[in-house]
C-alpha positions in Angstrom: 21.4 105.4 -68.3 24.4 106.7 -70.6 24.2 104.4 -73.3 27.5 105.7 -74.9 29.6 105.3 -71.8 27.9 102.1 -70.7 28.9 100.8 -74.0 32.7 102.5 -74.2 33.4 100.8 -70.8 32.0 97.5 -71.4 34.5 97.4 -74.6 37.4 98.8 -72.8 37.1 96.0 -69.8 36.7 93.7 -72.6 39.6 94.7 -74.5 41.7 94.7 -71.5 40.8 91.2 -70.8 42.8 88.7 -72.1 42.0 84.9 -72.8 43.9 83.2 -70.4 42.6 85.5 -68.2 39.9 83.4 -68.0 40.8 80.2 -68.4 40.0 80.1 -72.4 42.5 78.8 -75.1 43.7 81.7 -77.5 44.1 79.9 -80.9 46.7 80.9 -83.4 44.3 82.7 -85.9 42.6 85.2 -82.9 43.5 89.0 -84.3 40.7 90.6 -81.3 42.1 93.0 -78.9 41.1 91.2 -76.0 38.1 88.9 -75.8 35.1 88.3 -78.6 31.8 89.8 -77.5 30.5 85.8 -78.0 33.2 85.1 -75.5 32.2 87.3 -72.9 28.5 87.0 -73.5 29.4 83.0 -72.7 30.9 84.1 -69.8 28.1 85.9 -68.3 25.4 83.6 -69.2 23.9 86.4 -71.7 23.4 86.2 -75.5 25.8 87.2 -77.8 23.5 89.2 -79.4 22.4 90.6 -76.4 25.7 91.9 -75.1 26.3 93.3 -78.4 23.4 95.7 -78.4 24.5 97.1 -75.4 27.8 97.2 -75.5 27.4 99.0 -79.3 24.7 101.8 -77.0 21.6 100.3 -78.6 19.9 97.9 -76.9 17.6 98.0 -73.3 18.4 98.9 -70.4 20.1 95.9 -68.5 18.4 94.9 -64.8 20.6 94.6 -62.1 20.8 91.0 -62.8 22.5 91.2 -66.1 24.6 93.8 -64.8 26.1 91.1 -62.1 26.1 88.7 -64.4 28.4 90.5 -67.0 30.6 92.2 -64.2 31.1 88.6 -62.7 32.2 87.5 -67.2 34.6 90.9 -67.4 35.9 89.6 -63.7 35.5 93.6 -63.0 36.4 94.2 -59.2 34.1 95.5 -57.0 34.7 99.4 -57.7 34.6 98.7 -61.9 31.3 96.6 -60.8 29.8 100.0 -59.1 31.2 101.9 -62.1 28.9 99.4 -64.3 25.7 100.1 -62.1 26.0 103.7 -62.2 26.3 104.1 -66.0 23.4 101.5 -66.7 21.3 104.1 -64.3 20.7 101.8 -61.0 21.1 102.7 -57.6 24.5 101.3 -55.7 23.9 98.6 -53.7 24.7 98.6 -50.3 28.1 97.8 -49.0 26.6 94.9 -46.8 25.0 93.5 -50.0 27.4 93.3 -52.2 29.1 90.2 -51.3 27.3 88.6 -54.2 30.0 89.9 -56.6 33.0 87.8 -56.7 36.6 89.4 -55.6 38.7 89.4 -59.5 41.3 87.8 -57.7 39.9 84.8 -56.5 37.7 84.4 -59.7 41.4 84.3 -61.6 42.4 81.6 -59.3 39.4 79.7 -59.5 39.3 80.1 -63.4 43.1 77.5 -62.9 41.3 75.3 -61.0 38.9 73.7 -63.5 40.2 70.3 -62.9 40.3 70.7 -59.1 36.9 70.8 -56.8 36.7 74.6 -55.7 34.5 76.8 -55.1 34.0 80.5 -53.8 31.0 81.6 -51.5 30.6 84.8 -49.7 30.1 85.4 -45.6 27.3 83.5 -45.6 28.1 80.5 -46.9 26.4 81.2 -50.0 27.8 79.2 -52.8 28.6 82.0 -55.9 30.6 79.7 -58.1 32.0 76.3 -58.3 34.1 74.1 -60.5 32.6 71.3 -62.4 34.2 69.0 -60.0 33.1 70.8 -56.8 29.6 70.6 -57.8 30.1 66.2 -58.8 31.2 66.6 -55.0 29.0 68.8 -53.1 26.2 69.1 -55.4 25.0 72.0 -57.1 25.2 74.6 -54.4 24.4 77.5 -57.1 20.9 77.4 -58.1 19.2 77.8 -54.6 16.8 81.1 -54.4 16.2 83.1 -51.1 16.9 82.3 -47.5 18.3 78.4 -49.0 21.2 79.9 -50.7 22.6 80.0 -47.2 24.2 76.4 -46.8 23.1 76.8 -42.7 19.2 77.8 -43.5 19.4 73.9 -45.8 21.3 72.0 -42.7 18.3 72.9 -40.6 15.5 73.3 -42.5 15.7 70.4 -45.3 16.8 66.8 -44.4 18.2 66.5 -48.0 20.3 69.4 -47.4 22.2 66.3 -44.9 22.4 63.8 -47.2 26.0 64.1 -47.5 27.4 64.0 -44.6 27.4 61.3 -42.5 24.9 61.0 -39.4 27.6 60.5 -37.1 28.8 63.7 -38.3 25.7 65.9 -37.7 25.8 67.1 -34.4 29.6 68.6 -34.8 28.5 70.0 -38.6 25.0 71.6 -36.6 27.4 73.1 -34.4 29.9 74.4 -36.9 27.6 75.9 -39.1 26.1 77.8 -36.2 29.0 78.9 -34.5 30.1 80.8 -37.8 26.6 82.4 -38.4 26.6 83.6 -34.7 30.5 85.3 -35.8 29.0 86.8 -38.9 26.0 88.5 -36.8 28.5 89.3 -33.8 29.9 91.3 -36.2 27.5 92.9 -38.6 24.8 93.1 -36.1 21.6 91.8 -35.6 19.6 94.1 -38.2 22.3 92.5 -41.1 21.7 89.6 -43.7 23.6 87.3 -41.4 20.8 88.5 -38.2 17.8 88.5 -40.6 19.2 84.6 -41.2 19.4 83.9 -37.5 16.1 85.4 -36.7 14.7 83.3 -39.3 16.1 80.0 -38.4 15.2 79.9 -34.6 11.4 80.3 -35.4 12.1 77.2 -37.9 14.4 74.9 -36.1 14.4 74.2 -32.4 17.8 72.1 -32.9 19.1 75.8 -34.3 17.3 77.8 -31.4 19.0 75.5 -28.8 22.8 75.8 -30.7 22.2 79.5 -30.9 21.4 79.6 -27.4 24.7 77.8 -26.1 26.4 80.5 -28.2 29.1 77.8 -29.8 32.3 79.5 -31.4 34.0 78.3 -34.2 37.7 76.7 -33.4 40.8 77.6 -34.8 41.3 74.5 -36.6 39.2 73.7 -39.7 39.0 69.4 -39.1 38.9 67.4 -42.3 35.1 67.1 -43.7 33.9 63.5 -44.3 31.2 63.4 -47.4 29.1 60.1 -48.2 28.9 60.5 -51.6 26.0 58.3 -54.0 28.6 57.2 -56.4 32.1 57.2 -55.2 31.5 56.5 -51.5 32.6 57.9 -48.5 35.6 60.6 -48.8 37.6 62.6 -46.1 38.9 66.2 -47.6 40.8 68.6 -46.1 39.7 72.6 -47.4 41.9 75.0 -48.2 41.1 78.3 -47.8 41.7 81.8 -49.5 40.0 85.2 -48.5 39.8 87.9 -50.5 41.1 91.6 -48.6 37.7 92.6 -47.6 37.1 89.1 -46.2 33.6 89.0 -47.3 34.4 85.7 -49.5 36.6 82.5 -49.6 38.0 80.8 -52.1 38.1 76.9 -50.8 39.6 74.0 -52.5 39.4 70.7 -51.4 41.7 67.9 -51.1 42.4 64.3 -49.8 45.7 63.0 -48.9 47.5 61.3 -51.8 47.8 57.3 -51.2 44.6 57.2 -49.4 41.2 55.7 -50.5 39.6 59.1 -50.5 42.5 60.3 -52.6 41.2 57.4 -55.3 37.9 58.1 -54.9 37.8 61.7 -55.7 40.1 60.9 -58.7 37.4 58.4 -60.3 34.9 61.0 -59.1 36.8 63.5 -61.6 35.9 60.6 -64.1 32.4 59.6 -63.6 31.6 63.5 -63.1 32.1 64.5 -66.6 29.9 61.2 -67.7 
């Protein structure tokens, strides 16, 4: 670990960053180059006190972890992320596995969406980050751990992971979600995260197995999503959708058409959600 550098290029990325770069308010008595060190230990779900010390080349060594979690606060892009992992003395991740880290881009256009339900996931359809009103919508779809931070491994492996959508719905959604795991696999191969998810799935769901086995493929046209939400009711959305160069992430906002009773619904939803 090279504590100095570590430290000078935590401060220069922080320096560099302004606050409406992220979505904060700049106030009329703010003299810092850049953002606070409270600000971007906020960010990154870290202490204040914590970023401090190693930003100023005295405190621990950070785990890979903190290091995600700080790159994904200084909205670093993937090569300045890699740049933070070497300096703090870990081993670069694998290409394939770095689809945790969120594209800078779409992290910038998510940080203008805060009154809109958005929310970025990677190949997988693992959820990395979502506005306050995408989770009211969808649910928290960020604090899963291991194989059910994969949206598909829920669908078939924990009824409540359907709760949402309606039942009429569930053989088309089945055969969605398992069309665009078999793409994923199809092209990182059967050894990848996206085969290792597979493989697990058909020894836990024969309704998977069987999709798998027709080999469905996802259409060209995305149809709107129907959601039967506990407090607002049910709600048709369209989602719009954003990928980042590399493709290993999306960016999707949803929407319902203006005029209509989903339109009204999602409006109060934006209401009772900050309750």
């Amino acid at each position: 670990m090279d504590r100095e550098q570590l430290g000078d290029f935590l401060r220069t990325r922080r320096e560099a960053l302004q606050p409406e770069d992220v979505g904060l308010p700049r106030g009329p008595r703010r003299r810092t180059s850049g953002l606070r060190r409270e600000e971007v230990a906020a960010l990154s779900g870290v202490s204040a006190d914590y970023y401090s010390r190693i930003e100023q080349s005295r405190g621990p060594v950070p785990s890979e972890q903190v290091l995600a979690a700080i790159a994904h606060g200084l909205r670093l892009t993937l090569e300045e992320r890699d740049r933070l992992v070497e300096l703090a003395g870990h081993a670069l991740p694998r290409r394939v596995q770095r689809g945790d880290h969120i594209n800078a881009g779409l992290m910038r256009i998510l940080d203008g969406l805060a009154d809109a339900p958005a929310q970025v996931e990677n190949v997988l359809g693992v959820t990395l980050r979502q506005t306050r009103l995408a989770a009211a919508l969808l649910g928290d779809e960020t604090s899963y751990t291991g194989p059910e931070r994969a949206r598909v491994y829920r669908w078939f492996t924990d009824p409540r992971g359907r709760d949402r959508i309606p039942a009429e719905d569930h053989d088309r959604h089945s055969r969605t979600l398992t069309a665009r795991l078999a793409a994923v696999q199809a092209q990182t191969g059967a050894r990848s995260p996206a085969g290792e998810l597979a493989a697990g799935l058909r020894g836990r769901s024969a309704e998977f197995a069987r999709l798998w086995d027709e080999h469905p493929v996802v259409g060209p046209y995305c149809e709107p999503k129907r959601l039967n939400h506990p407090e607002v009711g049910l709600v048709e959305l369209h989602g719009q959708t954003l990928l980042d160069p590399d493709q290993y992430q999306a960016l999707t906002v949803f929407t319902a058409v203006p005029g209509t009773e989903s339109h009204e619904r999602l409006r109060l939803l934006s209401v009772v959600g900050a309750l």
